[in-house]
FIGUPA-953581 format. One record per residue (C-alpha): chain; x, y, z; residue in one letter; residue number from 1. Coordinates in nm, 4 decimals. Layout:
# residues N
("A"; (X; Y; Z); "a"; NUM)
...
This chain:
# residues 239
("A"; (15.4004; 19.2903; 14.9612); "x"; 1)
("A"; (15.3256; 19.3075; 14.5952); "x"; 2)
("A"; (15.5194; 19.5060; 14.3043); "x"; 3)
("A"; (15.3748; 19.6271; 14.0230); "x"; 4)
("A"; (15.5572; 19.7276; 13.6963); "x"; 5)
("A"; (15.2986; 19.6181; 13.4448); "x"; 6)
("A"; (15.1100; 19.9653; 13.4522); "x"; 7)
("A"; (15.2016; 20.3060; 13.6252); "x"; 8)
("A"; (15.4620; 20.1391; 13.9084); "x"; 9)
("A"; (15.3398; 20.1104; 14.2589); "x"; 10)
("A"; (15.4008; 19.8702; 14.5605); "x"; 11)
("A"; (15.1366; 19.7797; 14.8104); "x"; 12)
("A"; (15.3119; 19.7458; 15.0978); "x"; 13)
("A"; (15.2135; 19.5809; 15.4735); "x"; 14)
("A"; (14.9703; 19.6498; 15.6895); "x"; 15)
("A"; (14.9452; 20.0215; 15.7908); "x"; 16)
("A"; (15.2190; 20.1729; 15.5680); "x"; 17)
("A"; (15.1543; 20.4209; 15.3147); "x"; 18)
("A"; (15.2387; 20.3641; 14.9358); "x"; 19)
("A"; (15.5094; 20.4688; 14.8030); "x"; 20)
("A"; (15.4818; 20.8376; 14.6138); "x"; 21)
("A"; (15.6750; 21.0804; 14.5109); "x"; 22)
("A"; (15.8064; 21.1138; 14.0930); "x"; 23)
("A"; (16.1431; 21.0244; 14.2233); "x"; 24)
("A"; (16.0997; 20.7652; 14.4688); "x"; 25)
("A"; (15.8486; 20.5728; 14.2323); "x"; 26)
("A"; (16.1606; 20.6251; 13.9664); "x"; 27)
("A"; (16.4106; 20.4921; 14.2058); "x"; 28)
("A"; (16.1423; 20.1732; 14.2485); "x"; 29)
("A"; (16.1018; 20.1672; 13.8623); "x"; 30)
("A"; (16.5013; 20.0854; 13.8111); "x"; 31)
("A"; (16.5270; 19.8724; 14.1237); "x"; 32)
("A"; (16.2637; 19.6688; 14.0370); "x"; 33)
("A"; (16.3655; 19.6407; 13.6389); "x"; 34)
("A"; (16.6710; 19.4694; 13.8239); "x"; 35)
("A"; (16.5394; 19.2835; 14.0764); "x"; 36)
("A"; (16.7492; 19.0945; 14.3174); "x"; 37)
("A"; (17.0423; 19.2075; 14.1295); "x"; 38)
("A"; (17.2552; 19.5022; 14.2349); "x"; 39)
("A"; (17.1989; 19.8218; 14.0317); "x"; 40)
("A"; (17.5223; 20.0278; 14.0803); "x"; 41)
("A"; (17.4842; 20.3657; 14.2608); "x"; 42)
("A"; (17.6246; 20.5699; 13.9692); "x"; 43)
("A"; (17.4097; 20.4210; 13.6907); "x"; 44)
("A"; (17.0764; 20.5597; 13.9183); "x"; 45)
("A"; (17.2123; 20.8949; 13.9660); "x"; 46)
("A"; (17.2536; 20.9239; 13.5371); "x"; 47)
("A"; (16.8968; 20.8387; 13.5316); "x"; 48)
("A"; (16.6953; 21.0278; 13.7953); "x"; 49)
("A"; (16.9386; 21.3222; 13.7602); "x"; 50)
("A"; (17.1754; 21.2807; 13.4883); "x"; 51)
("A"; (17.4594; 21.3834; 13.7529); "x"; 52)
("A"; (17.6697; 21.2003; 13.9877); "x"; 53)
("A"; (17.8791; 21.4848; 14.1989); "x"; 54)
("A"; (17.8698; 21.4607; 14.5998); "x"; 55)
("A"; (17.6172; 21.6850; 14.7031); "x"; 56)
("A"; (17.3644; 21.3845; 14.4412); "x"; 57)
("A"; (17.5468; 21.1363; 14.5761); "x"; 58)
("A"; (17.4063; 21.2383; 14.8984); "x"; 59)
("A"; (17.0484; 21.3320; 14.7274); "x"; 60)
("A"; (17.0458; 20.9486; 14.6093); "x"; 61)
("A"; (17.1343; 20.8173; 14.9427); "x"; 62)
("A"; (16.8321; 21.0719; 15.1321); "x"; 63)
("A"; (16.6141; 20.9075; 14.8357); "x"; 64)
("A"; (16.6654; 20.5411; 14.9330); "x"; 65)
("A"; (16.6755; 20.6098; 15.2902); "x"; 66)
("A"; (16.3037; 20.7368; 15.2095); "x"; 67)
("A"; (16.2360; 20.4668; 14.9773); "x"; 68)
("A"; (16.3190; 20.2048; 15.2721); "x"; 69)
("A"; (16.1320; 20.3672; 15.4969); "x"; 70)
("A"; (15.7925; 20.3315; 15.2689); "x"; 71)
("A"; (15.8883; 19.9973; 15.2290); "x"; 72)
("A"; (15.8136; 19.9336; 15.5793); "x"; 73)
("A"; (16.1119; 19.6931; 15.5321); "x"; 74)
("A"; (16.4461; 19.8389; 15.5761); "x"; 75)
("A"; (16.6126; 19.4905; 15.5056); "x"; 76)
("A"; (16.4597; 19.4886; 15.1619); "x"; 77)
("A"; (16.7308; 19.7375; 15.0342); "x"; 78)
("A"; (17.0727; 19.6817; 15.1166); "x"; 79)
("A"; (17.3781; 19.8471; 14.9495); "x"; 80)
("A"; (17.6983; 19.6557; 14.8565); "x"; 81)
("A"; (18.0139; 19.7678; 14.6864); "x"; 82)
("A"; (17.8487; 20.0651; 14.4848); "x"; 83)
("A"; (17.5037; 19.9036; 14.4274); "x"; 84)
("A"; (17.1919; 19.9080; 14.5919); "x"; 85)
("A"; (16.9826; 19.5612; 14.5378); "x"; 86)
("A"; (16.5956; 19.5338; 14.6528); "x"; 87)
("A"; (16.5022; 19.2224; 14.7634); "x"; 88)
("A"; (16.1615; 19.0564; 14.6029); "x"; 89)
("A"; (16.0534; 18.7459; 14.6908); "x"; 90)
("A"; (15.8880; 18.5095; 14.4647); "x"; 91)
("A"; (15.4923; 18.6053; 14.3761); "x"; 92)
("A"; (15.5714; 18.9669; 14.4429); "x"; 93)
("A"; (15.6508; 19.0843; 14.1139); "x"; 94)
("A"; (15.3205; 19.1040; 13.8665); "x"; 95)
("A"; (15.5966; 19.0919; 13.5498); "x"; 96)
("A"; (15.7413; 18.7566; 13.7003); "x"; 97)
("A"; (15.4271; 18.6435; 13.7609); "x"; 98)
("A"; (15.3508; 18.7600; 13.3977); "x"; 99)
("A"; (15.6492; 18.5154; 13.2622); "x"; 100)
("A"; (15.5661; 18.2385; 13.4855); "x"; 101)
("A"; (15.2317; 18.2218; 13.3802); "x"; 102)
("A"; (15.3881; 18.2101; 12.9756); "x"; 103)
("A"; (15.6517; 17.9746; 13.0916); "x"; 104)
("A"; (15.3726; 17.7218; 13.2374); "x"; 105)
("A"; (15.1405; 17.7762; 12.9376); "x"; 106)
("A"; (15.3789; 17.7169; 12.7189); "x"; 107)
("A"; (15.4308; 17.3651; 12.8643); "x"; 108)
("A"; (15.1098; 17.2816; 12.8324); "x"; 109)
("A"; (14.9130; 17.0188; 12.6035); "x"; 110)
("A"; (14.5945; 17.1206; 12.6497); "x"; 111)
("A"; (14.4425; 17.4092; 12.5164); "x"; 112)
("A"; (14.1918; 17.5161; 12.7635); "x"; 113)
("A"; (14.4751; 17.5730; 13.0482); "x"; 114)
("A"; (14.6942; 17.7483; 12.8040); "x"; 115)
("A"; (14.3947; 17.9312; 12.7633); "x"; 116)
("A"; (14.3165; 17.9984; 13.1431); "x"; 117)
("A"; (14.7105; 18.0577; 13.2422); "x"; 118)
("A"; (14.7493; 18.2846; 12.9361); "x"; 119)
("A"; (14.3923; 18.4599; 12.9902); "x"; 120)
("A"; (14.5296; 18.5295; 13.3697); "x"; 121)
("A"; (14.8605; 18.6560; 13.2245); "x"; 122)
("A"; (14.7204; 18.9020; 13.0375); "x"; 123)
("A"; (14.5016; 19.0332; 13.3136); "x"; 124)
("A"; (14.8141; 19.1287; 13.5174); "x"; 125)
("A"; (14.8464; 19.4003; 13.3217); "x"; 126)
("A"; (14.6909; 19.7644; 13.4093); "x"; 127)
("A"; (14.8581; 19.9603; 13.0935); "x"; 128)
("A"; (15.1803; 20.0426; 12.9195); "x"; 129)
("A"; (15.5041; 19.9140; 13.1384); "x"; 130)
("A"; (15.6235; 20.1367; 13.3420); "x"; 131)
("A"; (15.4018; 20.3959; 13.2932); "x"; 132)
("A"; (15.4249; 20.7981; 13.2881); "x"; 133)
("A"; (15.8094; 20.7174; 13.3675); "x"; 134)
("A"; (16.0630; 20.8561; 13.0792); "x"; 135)
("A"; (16.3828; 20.7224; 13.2257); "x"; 136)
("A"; (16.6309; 20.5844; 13.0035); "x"; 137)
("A"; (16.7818; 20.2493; 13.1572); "x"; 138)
("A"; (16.4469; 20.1322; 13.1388); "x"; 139)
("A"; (16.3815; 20.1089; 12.8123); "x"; 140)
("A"; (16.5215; 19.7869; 12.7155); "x"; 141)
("A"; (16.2701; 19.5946; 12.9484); "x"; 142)
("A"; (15.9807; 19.8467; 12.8811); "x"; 143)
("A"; (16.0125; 19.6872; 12.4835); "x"; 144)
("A"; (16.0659; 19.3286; 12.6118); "x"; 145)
("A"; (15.7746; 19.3442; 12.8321); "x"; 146)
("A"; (15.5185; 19.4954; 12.5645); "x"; 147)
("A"; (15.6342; 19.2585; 12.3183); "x"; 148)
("A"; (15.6107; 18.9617; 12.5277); "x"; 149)
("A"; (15.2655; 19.0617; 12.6202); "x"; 150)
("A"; (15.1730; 19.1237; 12.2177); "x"; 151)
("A"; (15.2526; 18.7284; 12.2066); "x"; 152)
("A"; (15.0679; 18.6089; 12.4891); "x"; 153)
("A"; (14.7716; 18.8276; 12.3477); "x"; 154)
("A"; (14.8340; 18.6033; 12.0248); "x"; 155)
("A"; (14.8626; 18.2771; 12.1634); "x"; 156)
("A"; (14.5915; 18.3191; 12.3716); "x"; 157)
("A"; (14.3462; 18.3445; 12.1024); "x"; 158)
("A"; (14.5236; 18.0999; 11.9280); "x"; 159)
("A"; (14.4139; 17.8764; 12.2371); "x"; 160)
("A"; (14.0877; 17.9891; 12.2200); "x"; 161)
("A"; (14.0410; 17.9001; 11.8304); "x"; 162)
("A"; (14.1583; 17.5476; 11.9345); "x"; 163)
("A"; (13.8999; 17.5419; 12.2174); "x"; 164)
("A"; (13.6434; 17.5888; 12.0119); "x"; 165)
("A"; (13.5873; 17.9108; 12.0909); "x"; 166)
("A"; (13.5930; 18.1218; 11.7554); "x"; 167)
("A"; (13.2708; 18.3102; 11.7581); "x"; 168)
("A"; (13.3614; 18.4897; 12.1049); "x"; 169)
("A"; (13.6805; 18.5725; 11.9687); "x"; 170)
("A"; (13.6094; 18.7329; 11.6506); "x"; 171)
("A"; (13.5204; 19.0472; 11.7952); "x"; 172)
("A"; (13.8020; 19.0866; 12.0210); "x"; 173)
("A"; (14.0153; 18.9838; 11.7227); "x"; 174)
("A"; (13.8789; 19.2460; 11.5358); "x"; 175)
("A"; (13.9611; 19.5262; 11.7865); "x"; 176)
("A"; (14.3326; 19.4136; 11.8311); "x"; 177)
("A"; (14.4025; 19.4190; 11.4299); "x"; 178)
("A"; (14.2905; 19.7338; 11.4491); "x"; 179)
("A"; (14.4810; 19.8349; 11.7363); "x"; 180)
("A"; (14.7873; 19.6350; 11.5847); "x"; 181)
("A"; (14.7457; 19.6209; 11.2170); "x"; 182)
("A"; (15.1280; 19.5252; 11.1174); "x"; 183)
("A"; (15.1209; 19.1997; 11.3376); "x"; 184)
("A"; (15.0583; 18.9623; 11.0857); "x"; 185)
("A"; (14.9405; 18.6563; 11.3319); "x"; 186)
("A"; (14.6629; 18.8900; 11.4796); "x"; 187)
("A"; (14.5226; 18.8718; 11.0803); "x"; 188)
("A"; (14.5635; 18.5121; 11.0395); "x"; 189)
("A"; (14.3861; 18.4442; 11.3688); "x"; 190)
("A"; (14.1003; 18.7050; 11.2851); "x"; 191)
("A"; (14.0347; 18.5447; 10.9068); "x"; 192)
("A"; (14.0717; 18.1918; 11.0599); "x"; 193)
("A"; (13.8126; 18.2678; 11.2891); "x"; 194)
("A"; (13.5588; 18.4117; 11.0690); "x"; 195)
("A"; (13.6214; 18.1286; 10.8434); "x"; 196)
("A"; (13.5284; 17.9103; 11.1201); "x"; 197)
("A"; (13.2017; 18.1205; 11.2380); "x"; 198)
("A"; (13.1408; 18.0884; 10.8281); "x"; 199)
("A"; (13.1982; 18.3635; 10.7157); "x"; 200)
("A"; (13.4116; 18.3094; 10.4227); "x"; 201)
("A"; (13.3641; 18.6217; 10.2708); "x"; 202)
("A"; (13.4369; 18.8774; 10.5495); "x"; 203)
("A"; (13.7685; 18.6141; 10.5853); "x"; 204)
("A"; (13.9048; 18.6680; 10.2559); "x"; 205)
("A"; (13.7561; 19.0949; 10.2956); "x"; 206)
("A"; (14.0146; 19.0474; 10.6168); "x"; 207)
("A"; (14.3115; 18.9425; 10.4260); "x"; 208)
("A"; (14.2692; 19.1607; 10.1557); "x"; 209)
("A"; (14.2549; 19.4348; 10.4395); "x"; 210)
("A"; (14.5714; 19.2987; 10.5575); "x"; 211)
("A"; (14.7402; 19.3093; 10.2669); "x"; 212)
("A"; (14.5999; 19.6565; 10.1442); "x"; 213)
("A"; (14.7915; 19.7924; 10.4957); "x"; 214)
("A"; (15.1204; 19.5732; 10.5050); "x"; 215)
("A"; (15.2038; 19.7375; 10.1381); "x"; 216)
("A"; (15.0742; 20.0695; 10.1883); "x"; 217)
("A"; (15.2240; 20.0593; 10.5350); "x"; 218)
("A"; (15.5479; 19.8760; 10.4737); "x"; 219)
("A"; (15.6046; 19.7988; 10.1153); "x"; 220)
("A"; (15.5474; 19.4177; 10.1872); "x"; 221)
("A"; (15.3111; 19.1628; 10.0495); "x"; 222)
("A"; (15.1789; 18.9011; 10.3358); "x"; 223)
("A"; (15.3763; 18.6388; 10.4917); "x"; 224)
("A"; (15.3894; 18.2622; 10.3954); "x"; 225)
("A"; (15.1217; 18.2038; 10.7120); "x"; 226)
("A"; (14.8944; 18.4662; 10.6410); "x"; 227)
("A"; (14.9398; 18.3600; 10.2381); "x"; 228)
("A"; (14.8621; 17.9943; 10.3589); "x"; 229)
("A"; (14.5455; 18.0723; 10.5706); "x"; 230)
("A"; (14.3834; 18.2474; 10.2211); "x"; 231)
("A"; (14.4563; 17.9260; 10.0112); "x"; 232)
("A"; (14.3043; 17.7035; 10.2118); "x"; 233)
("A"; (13.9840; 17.9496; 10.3439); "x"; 234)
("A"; (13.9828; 17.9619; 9.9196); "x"; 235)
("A"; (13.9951; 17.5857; 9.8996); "x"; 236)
("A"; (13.7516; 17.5377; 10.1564); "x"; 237)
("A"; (13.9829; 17.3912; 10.4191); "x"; 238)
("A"; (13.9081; 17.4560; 10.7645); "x"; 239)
């Protein structure tokens, strides 16, 4: 079975069982799976999908999961225990574990190229915003974590791929994440150290004066000491 939060949730279940649909069903997966293998108590799931927690939604939540278990294909997934309900996942099922694990081994790494490849296959987990099209509160928290985390495994991969060699392939795609991201100060530096490296000295120091021009107009700030440091030394001619 695989679970996927990195994107609009959905599971892909076994072998002739349907996916799982439904706004509230694919909400009750969302929280479960924020939590996984740890109990999510009963009362905190009834705030979120319904902002209620009388009998008669007591009883709605307990229809829901009996639902949710069945388009698991797996009613032993799902258990309930002393006011929580816990889903089972077992390890390689998750894409956002698989997400961390792949940052955890990268970051263990010596070698550039395999940080490369492990953060390259990281990043390719990952079919859109987290937890997609779902506006439910308790989520939140790992919804930020997750987009951040993946904003710095965006970064050090091309900071991999500068090491590898790599800088005229990257200066493109560099070029489309400043844009996308133009307050992240290491997307600059990695974008004007790898046009100094193509050569391109000029449209470097043109990309830090960009930088700057936005990081005061934007947020009152001059540059960083890093992105200060990378113009010194592209002026000194120090690659």
């Amino acid at each position: 079975m695989r679970f996927e939060v990195l994107g609009p949730v959905r599971v892909t279940p076994g072998p002739g069982v349907p996916p799982v649909c439904g706004a509230v069903r694919v909400g009750l997966l969302a929280l479960l799976l924020a939590r996984a293998n740890a109990p999510v108590p009963a009362e905190s799931l009834l705030d979120a999908l319904w902002d209620c927690d009388g009998p008669a939604d007591l009883q709605r939540l307990q229809l829901t999961v009996h639902r949710l278990r069945r388009a698991l294909g797996d009613p032993g997934r799902l258990v309930f225990d002393a006011g929580s309900y816990l889903l089972r996942v077992r390890p390689g099922e998750l894409d956002a574990q698989l997400f961390d694990d792949a940052l955890r081994r990268a970051s263990e790494s010596d070698d550039p190229r395999r940080r490369a490849a492990l953060l390259r296959s990281a990043t390719e987990l990952w079919r859109g915003e987290p937890f997609q099209g779902l506006d439910l509160g308790p989520l939140a928290p790992q919804t930020g974590r997750l987009a951040e985390r993946r904003n710095v495994a965006i970064e050090q991969l091309y900071a991999a791929e500068l090491e590898c060699g790599r800088h005229e392939t990257a200066v493109a795609d560099l070029a489309g994440l400043v844009c996308l991201h133009p307050l992240r100060e290491r997307l600059h530096v990695l974008l004007m150290t790898a046009l100094d490296r193509c050569g391109r000295r000029a449209d470097a120091l043109a990309a830090y004066r960009s930088a700057r021009c936005t990081l005061v107009g934007e947020l009152g700030l001059e540059p960083g000491p890093e992105l200060r440091e990378v113009e010194q030394r592209i002026l000194a001619g120090d690659r």
